[in-house]
TIRO-2110 file (N, C-alpha, C; in Angstrom, 1 decimal):
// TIRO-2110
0.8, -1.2, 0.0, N, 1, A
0.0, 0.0, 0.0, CA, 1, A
0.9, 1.2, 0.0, C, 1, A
0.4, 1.9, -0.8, N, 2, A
1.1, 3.6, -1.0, CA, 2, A
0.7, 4.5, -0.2, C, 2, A
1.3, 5.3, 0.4, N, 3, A
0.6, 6.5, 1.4, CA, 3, A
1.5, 7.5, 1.2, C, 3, A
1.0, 8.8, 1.5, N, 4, A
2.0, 10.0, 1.5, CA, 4, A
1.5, 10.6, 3.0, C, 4, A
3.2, 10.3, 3.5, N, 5, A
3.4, 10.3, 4.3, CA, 5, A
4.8, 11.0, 5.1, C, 5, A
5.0, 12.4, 4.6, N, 6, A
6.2, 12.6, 4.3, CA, 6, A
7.5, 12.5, 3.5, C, 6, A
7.2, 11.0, 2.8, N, 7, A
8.0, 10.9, 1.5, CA, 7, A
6.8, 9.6, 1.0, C, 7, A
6.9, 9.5, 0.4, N, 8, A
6.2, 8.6, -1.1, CA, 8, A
6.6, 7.0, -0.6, C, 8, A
6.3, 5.7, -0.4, N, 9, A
6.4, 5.1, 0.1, CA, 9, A
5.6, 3.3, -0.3, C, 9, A
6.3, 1.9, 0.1, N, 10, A
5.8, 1.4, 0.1, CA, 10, A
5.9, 0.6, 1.8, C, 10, A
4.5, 0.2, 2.1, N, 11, A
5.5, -0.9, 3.4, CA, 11, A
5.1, -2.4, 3.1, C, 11, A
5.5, -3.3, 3.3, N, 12, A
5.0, -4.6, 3.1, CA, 12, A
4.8, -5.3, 4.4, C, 12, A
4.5, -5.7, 5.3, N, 13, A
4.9, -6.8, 6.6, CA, 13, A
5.1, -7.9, 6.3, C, 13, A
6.7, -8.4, 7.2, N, 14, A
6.8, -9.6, 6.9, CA, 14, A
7.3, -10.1, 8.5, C, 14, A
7.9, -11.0, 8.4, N, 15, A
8.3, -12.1, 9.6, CA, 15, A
8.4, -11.1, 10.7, C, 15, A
8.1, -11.2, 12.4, N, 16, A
8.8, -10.7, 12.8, CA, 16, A
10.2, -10.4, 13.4, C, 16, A
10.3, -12.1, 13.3, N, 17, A
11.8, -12.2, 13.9, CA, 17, A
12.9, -11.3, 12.4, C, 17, A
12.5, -11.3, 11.3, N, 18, A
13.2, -10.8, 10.0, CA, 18, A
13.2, -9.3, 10.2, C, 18, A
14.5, -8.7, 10.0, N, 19, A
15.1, -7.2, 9.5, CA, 19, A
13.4, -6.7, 8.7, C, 19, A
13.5, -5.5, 8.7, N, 20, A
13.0, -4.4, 7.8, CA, 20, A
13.8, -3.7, 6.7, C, 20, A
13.6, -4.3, 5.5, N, 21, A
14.8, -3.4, 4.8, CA, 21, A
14.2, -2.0, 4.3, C, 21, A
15.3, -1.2, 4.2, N, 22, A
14.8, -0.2, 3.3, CA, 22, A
14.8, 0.2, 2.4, C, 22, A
14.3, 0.0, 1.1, N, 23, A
14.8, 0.0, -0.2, CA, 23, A
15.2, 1.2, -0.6, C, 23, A
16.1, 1.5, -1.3, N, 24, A
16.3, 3.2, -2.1, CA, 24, A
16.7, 2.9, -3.3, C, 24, A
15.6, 3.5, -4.2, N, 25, A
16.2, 3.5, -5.8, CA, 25, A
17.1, 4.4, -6.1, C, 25, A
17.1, 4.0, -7.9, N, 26, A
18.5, 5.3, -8.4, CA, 26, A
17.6, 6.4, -8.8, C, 26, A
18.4, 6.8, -9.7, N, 27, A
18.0, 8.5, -9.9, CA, 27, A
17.0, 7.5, -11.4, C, 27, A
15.9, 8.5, -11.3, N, 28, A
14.8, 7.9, -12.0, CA, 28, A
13.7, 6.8, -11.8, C, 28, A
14.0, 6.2, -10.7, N, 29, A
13.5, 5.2, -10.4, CA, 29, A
12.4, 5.2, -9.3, C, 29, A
11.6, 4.4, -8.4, N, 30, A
10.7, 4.8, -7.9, CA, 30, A
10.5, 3.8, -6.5, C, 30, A
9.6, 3.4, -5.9, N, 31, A
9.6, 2.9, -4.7, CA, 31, A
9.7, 1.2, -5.2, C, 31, A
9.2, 0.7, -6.5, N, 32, A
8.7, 0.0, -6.8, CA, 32, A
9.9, -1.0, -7.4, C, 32, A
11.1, -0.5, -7.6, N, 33, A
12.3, -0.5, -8.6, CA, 33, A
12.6, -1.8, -7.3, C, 33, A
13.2, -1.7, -6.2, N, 34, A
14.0, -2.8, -5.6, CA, 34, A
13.1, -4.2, -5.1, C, 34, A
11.5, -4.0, -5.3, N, 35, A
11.2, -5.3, -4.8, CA, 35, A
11.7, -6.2, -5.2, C, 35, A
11.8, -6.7, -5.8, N, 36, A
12.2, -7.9, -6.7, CA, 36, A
14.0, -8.4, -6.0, C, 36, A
14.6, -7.6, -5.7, N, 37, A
16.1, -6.8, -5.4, CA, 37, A
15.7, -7.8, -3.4, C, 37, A
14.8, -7.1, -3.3, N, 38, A
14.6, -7.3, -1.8, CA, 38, A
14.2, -8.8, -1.1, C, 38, A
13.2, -9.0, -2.6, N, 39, A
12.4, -10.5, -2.3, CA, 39, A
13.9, -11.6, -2.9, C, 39, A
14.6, -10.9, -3.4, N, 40, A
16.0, -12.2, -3.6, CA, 40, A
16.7, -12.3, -2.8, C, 40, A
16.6, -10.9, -1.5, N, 41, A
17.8, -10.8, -0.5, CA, 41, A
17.2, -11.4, 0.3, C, 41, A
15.3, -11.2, 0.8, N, 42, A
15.3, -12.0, 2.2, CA, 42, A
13.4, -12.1, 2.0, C, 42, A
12.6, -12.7, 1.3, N, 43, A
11.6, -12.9, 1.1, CA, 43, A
10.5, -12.8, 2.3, C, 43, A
10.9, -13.3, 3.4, N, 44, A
10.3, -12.8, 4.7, CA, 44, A
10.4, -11.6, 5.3, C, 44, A
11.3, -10.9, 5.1, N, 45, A
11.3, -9.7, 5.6, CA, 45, A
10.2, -8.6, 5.2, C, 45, A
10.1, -7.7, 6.4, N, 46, A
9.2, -6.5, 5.8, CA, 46, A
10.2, -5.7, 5.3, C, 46, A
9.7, -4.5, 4.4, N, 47, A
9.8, -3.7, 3.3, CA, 47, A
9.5, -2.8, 3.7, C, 47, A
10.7, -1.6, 3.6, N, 48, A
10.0, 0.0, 3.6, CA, 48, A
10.4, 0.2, 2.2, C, 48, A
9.9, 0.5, 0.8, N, 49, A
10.6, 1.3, -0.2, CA, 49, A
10.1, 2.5, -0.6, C, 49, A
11.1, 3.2, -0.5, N, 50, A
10.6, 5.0, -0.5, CA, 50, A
11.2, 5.1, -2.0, C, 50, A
10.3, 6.5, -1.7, N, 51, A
10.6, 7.4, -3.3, CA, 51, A
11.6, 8.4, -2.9, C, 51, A
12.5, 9.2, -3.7, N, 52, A
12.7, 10.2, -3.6, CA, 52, A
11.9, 11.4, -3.6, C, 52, A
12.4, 12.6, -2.9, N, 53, A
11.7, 13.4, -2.7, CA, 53, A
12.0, 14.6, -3.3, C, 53, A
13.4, 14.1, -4.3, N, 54, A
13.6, 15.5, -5.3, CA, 54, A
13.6, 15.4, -6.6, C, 54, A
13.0, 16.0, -7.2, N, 55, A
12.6, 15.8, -9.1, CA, 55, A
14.0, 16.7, -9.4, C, 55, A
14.3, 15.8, -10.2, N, 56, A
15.4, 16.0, -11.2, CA, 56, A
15.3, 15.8, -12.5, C, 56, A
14.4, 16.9, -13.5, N, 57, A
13.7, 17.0, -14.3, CA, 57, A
12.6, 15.7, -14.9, C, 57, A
12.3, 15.5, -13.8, N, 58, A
11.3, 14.8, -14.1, CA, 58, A
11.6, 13.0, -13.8, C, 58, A
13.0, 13.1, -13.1, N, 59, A
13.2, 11.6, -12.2, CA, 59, A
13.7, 12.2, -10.4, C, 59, A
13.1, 11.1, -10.1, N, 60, A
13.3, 11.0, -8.6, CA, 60, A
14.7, 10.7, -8.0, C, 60, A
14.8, 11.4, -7.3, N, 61, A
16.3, 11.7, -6.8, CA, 61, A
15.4, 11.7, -5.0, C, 61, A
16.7, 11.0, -3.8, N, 62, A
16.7, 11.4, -2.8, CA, 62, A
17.4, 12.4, -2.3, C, 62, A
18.2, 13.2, -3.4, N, 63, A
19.1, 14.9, -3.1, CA, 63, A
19.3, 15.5, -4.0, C, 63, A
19.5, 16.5, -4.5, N, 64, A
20.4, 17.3, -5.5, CA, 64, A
21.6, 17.1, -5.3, C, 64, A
22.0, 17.0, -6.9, N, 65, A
23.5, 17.2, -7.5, CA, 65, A
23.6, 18.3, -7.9, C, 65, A
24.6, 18.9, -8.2, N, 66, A
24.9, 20.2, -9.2, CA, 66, A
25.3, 20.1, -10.5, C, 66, A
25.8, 18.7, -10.4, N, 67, A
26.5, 17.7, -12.3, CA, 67, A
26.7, 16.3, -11.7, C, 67, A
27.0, 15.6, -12.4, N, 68, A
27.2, 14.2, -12.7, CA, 68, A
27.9, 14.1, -11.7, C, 68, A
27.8, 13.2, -10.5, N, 69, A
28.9, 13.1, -9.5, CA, 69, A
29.3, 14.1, -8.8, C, 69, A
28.4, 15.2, -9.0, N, 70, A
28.9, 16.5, -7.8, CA, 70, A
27.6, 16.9, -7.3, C, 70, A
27.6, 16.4, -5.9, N, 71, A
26.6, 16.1, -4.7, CA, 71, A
26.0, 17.6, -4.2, C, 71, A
25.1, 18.4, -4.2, N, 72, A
24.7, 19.5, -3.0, CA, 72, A
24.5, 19.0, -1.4, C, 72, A
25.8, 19.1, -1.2, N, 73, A
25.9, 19.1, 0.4, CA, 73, A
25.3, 19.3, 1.0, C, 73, A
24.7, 20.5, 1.0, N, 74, A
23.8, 21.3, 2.0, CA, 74, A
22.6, 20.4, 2.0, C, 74, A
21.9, 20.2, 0.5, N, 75, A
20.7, 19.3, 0.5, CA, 75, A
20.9, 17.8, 0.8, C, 75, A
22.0, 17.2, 0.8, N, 76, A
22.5, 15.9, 0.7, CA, 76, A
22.0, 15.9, 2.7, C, 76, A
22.9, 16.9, 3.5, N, 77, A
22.7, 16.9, 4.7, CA, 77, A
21.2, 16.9, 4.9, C, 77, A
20.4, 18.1, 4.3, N, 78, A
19.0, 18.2, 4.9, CA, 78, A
17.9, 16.5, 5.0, C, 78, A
18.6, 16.3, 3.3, N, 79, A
17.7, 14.9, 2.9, CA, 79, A
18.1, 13.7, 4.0, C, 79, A
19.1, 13.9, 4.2, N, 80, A
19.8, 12.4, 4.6, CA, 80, A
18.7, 12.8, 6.6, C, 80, A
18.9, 14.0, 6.9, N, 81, A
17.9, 13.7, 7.9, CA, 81, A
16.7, 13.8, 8.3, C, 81, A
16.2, 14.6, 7.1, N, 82, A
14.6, 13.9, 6.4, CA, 82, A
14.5, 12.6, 6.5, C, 82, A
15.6, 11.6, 5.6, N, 83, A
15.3, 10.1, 6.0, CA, 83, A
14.9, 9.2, 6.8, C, 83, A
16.1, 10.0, 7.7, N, 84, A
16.4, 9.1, 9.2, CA, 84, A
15.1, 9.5, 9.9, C, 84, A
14.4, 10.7, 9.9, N, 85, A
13.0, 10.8, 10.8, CA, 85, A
11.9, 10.2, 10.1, C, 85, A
12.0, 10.2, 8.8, N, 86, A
10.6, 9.6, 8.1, CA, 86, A
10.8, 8.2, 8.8, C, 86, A
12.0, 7.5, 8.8, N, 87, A
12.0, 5.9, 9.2, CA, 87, A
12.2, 5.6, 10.9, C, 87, A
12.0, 6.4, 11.5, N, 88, A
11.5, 6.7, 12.7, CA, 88, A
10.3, 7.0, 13.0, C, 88, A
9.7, 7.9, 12.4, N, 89, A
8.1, 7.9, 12.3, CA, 89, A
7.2, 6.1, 11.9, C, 89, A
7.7, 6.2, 10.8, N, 90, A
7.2, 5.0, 10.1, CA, 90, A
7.4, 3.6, 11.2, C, 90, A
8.6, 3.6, 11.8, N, 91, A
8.6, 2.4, 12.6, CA, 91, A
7.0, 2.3, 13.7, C, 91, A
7.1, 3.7, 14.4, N, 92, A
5.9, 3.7, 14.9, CA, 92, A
4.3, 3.5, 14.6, C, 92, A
4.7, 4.2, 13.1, N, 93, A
3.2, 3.8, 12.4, CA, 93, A
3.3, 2.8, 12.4, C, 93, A
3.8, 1.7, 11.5, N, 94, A
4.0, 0.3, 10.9, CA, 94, A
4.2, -0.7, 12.2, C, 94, A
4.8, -0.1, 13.0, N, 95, A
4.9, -1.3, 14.0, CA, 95, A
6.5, -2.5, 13.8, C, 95, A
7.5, -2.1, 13.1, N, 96, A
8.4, -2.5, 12.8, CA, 96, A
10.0, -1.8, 14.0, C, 96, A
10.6, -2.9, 14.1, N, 97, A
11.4, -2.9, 15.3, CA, 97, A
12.7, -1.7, 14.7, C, 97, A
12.5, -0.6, 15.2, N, 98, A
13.7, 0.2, 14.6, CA, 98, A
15.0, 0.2, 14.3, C, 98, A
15.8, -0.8, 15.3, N, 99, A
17.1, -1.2, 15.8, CA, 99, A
17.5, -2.4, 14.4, C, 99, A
16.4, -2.2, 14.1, N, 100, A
16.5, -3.8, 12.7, CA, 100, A
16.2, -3.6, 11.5, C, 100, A
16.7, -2.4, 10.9, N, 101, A
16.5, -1.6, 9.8, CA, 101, A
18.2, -1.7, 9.0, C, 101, A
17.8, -2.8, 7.6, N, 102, A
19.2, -3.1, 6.6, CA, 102, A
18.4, -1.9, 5.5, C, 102, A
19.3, -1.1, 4.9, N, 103, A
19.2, -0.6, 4.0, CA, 103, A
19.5, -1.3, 2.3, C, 103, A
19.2, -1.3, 1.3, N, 104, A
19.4, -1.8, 0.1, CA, 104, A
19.4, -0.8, -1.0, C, 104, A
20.5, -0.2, -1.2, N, 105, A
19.8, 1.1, -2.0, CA, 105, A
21.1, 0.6, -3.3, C, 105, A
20.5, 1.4, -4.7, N, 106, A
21.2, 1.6, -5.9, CA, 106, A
21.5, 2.6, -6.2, C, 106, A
22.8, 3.1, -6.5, N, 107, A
23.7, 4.3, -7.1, CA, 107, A
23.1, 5.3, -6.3, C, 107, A
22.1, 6.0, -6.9, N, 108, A
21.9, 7.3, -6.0, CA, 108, A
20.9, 6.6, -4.2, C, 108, A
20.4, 5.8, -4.7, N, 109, A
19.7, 5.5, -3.6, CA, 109, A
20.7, 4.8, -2.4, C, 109, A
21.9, 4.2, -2.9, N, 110, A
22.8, 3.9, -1.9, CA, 110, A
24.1, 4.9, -1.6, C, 110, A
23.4, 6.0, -2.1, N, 111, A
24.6, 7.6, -1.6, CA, 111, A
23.7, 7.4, -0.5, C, 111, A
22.5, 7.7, -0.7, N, 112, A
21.6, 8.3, 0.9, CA, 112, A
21.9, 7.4, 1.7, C, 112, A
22.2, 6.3, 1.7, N, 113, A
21.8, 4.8, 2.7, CA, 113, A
23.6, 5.2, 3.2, C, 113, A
24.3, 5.5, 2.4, N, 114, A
25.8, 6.0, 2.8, CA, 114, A
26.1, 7.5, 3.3, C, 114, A
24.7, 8.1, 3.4, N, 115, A
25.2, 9.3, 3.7, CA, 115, A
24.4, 8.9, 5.6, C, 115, A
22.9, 8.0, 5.3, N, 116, A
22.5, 7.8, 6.8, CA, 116, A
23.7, 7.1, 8.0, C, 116, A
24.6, 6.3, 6.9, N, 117, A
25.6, 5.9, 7.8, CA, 117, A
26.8, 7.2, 8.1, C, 117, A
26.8, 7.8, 7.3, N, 118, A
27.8, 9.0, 7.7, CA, 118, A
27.6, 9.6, 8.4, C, 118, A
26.5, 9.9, 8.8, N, 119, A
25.8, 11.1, 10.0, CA, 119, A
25.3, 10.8, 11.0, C, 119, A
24.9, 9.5, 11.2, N, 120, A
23.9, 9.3, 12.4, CA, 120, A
24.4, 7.7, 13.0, C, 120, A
24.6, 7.7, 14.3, N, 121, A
25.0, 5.8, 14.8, CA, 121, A
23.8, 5.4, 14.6, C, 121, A
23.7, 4.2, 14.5, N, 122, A
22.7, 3.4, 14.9, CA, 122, A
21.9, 3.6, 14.0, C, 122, A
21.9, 4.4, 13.0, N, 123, A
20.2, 4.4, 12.4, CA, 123, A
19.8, 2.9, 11.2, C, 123, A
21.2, 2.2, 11.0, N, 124, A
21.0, 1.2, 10.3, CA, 124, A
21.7, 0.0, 11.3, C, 124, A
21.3, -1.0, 11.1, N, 125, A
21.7, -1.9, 11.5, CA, 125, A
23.0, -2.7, 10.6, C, 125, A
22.1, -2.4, 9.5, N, 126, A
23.3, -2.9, 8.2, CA, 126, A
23.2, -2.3, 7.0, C, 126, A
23.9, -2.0, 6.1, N, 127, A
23.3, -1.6, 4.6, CA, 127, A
24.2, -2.2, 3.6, C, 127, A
23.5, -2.9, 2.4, N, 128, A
23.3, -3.3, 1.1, CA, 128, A
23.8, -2.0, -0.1, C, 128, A
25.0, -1.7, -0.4, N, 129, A
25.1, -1.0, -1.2, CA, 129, A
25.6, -0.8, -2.5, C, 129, A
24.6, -1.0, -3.6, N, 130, A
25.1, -0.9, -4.7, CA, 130, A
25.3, 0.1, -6.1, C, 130, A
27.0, -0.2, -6.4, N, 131, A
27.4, 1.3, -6.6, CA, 131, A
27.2, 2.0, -6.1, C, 131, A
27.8, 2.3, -5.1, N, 132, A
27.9, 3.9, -4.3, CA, 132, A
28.8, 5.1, -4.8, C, 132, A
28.5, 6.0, -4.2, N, 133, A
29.5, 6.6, -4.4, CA, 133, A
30.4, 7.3, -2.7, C, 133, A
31.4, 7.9, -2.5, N, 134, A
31.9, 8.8, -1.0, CA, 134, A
31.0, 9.9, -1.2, C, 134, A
29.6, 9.7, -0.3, N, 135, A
28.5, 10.8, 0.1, CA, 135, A
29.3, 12.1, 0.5, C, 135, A
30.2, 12.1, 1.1, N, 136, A
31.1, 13.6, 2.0, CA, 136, A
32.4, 12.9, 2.3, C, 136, A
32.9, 14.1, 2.0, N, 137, A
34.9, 13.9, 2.4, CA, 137, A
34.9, 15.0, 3.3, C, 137, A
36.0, 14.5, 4.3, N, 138, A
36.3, 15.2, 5.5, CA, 138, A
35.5, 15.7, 6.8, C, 138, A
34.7, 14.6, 7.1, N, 139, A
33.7, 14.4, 7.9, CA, 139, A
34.1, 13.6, 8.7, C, 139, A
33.9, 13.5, 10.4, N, 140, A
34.1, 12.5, 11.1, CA, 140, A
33.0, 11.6, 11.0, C, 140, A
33.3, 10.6, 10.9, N, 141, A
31.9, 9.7, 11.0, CA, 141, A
31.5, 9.2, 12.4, C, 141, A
30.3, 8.5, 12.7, N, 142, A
30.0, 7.8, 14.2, CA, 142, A
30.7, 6.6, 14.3, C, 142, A
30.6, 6.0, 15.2, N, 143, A
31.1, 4.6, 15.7, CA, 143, A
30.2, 3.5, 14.9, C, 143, A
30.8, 3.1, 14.1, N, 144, A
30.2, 1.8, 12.7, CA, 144, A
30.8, 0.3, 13.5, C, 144, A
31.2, 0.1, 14.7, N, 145, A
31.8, -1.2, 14.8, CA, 145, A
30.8, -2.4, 15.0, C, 145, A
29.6, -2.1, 14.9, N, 146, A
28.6, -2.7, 14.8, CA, 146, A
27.6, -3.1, 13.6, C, 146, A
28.3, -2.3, 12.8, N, 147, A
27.3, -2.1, 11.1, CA, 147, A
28.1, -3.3, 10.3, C, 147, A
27.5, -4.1, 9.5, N, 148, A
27.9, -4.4, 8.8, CA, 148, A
27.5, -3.8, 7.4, C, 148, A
28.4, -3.7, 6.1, N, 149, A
28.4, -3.1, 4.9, CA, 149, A
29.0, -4.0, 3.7, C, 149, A
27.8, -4.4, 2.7, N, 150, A
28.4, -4.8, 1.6, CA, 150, A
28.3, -3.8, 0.7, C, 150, A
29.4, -4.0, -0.5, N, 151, A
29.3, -3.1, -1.4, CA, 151, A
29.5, -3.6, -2.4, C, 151, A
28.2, -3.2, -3.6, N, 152, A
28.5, -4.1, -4.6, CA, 152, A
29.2, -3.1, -6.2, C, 152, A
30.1, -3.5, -6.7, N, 153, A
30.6, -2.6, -7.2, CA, 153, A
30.9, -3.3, -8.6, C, 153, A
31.3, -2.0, -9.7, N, 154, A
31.6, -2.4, -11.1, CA, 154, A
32.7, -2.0, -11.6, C, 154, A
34.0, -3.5, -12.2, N, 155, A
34.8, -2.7, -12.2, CA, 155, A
35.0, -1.7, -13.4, C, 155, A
33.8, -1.3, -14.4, N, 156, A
33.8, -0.7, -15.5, CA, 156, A
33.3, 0.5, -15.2, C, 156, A
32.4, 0.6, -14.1, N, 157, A
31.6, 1.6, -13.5, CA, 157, A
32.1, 3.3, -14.2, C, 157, A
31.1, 4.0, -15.0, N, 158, A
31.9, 5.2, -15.7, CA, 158, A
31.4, 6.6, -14.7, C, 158, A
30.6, 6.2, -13.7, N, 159, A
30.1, 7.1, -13.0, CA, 159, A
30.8, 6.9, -11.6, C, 159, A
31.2, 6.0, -11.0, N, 160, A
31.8, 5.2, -9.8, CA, 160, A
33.1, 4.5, -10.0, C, 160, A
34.6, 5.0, -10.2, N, 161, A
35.0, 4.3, -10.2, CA, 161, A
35.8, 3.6, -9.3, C, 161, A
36.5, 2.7, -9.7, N, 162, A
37.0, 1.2, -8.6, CA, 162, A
37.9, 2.1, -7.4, C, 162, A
38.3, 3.4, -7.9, N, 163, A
39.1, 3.9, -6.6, CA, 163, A
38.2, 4.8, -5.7, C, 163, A
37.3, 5.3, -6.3, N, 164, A
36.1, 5.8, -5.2, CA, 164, A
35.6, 5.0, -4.2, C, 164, A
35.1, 3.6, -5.2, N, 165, A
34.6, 2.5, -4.6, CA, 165, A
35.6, 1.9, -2.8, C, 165, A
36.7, 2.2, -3.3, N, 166, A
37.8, 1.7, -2.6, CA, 166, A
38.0, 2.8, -1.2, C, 166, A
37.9, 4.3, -1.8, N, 167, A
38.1, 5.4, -1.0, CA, 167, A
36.7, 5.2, 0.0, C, 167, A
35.3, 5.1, -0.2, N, 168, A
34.2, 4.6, 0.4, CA, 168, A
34.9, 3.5, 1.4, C, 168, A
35.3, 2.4, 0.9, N, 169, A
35.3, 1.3, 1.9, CA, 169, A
36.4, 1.6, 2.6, C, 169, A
37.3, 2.4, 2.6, N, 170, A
38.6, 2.5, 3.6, CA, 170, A
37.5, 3.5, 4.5, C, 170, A
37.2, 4.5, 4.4, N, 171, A
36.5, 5.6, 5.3, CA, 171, A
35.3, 4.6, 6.3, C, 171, A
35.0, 3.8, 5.6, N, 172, A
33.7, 3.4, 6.1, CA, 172, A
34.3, 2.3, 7.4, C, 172, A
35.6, 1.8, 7.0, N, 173, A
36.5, 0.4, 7.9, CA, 173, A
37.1, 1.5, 8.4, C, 173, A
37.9, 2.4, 8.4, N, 174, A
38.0, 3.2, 9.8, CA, 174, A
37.0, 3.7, 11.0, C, 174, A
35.9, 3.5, 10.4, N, 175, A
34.9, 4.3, 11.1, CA, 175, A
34.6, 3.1, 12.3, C, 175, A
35.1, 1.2, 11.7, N, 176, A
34.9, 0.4, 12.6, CA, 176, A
34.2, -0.5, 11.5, C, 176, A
33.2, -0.2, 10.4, N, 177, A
32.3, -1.1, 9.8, CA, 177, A
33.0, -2.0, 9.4, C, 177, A
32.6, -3.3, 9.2, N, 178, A
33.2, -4.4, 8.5, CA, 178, A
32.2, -4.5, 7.5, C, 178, A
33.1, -4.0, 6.1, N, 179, A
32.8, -3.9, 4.9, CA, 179, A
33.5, -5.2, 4.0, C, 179, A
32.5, -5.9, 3.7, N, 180, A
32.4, -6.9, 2.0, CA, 180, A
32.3, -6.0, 1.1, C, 180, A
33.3, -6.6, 0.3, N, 181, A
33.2, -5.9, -1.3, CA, 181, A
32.8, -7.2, -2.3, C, 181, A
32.3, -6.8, -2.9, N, 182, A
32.1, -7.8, -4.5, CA, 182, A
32.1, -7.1, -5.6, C, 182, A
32.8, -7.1, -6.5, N, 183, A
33.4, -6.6, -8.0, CA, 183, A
32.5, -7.4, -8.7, C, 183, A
32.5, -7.1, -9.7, N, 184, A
32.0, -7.8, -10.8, CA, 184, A
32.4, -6.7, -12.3, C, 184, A
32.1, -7.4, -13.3, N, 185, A
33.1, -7.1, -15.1, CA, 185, A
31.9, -6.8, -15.7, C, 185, A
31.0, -5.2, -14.9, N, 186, A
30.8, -4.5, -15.5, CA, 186, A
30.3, -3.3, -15.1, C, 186, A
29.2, -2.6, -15.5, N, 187, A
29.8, -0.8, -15.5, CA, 187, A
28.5, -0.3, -14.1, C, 187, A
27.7, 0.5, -14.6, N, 188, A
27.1, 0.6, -13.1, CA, 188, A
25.5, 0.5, -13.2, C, 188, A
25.3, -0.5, -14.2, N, 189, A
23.9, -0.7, -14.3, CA, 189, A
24.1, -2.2, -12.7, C, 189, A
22.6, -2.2, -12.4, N, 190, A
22.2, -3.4, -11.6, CA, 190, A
22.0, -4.5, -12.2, C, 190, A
22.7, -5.2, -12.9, N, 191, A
22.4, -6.5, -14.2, CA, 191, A
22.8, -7.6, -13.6, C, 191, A
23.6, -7.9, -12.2, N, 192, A
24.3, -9.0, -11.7, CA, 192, A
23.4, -9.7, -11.3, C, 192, A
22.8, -11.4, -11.4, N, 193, A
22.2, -12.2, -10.9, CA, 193, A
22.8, -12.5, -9.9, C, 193, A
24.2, -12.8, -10.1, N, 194, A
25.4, -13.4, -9.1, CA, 194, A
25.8, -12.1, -8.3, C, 194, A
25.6, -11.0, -8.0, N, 195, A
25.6, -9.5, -7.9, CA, 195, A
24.6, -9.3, -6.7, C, 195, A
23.5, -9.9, -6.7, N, 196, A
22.5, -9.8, -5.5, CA, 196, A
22.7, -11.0, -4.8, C, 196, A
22.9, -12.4, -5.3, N, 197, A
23.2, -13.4, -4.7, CA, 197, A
24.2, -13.4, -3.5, C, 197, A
25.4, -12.9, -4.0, N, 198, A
26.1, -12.9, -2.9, CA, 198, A
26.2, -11.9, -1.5, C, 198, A
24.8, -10.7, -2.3, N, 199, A
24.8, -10.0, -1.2, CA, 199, A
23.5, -10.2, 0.1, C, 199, A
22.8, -11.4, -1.1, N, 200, A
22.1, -12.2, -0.6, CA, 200, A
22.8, -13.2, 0.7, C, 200, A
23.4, -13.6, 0.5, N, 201, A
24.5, -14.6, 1.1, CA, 201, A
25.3, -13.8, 2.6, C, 201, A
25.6, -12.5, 2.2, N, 202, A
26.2, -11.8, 3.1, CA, 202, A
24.8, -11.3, 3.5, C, 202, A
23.8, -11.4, 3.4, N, 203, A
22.5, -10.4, 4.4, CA, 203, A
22.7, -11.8, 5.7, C, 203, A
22.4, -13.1, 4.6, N, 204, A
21.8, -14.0, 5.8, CA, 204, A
22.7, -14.6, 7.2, C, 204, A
24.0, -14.2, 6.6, N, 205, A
25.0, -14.6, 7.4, CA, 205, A
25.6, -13.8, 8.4, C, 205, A
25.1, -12.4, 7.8, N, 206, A
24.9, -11.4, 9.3, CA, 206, A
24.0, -11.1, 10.4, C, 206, A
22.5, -11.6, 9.4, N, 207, A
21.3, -11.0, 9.8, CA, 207, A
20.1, -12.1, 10.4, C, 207, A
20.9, -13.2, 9.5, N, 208, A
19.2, -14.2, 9.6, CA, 208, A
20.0, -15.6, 10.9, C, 208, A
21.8, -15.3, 11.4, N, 209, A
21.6, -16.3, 12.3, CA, 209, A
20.7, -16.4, 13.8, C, 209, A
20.4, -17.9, 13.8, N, 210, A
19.9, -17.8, 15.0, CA, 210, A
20.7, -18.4, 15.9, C, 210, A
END
């Protein structure tokens, strides 16, 4: 069910012992873009997938850029804690355990899910990130010794490349996160079957022991 509710939204309920993920699409994309993404990573789990909240001539974005790979800060900050309270609200509406919130986001939707880990402890338990890019340089970050972070990356990537990718996961493993990487031999579309699988593999092996 769809509701506007501060941002554009889906929720699904699932298990309760199972994570809540949060889905975030790319730039153009919509709430509706990662189920499929979600029901391969953990089919029991409930589902928040949000929309972006900024039109970027006519595609959904969760922030302004100024050009291709150059981020508006100022809005990048406002958005990212727009996020973090809409999925604080929403826990309350929905009824979903807040402490147990994995993010899953693509390209732009996994800047925001990288920018909620750069600003705030605790507000993820874990995040799913594919193609990302370094949300902010020269930022202290919170205490991540608790987060785990996969990153799924391309080594052809023309928007993301293998040394940003790399710059992301050193900042993010100082911060404490224990970051997986997975490469794969191609550019920065989401096309990997074997690409969600193994981040499938790293959800359940963080998330689903009992």
């Amino acid at each position: 069910m769809t509701k506007k509710k501060g941002m554009k939204h889906l929720f699904k309920r699932g298990h309760v012992n199972h994570p809540t993920l949060l889905l975030l699409h790319g730039t153009g994309g919509n709430e509706h873009d990662l189920l499929p993404i979600g029901d391969m990573i953990d089919d029991k789990a409930s589902v928040l997938s949000v929309r972006g909240n900024v039109n970027e001539n006519g595609m959904p974005r969760f922030f302004r850029r100024l050009a291709e790979g150059v981020f508006d800060e100022e809005d990048l900050i406002k958005r990212t804690k727009e996020l973090a309270d809409f999925i604080d609200e929403t826990s309350k509406e929905y009824g979903f355990e807040r402490k147990n919130v994995v993010a899953v986001g693509y390209s732009n939707g996994a800047n925001i899910a990288g920018s909620l880990l750069f600003h705030n402890q605790n507000v993820l338990k874990g995040a799913c990130l594919f193609h990302p890019m370094v949300p902010r340089r020269g930022v202290d970050l919170p205490d991540l010794s608790k987060t785990p972070v996969f990153i799924g990356a391309g080594r052809h990537d023309p928007i993301c490349s293998p040394e940003e990718t790399d710059e992301l996961a050193q900042i993010l493993e100082q911060a404490g996160a224990a970051v997986e990487m997975n490469w794969e031999d191609h550019g920065h579309q989401l096309l990997s079957h074997a690409e969600v699988k193994r981040a499938a593999a790293w959800y359940e092996r963080h998330f689903l022991r009992i």
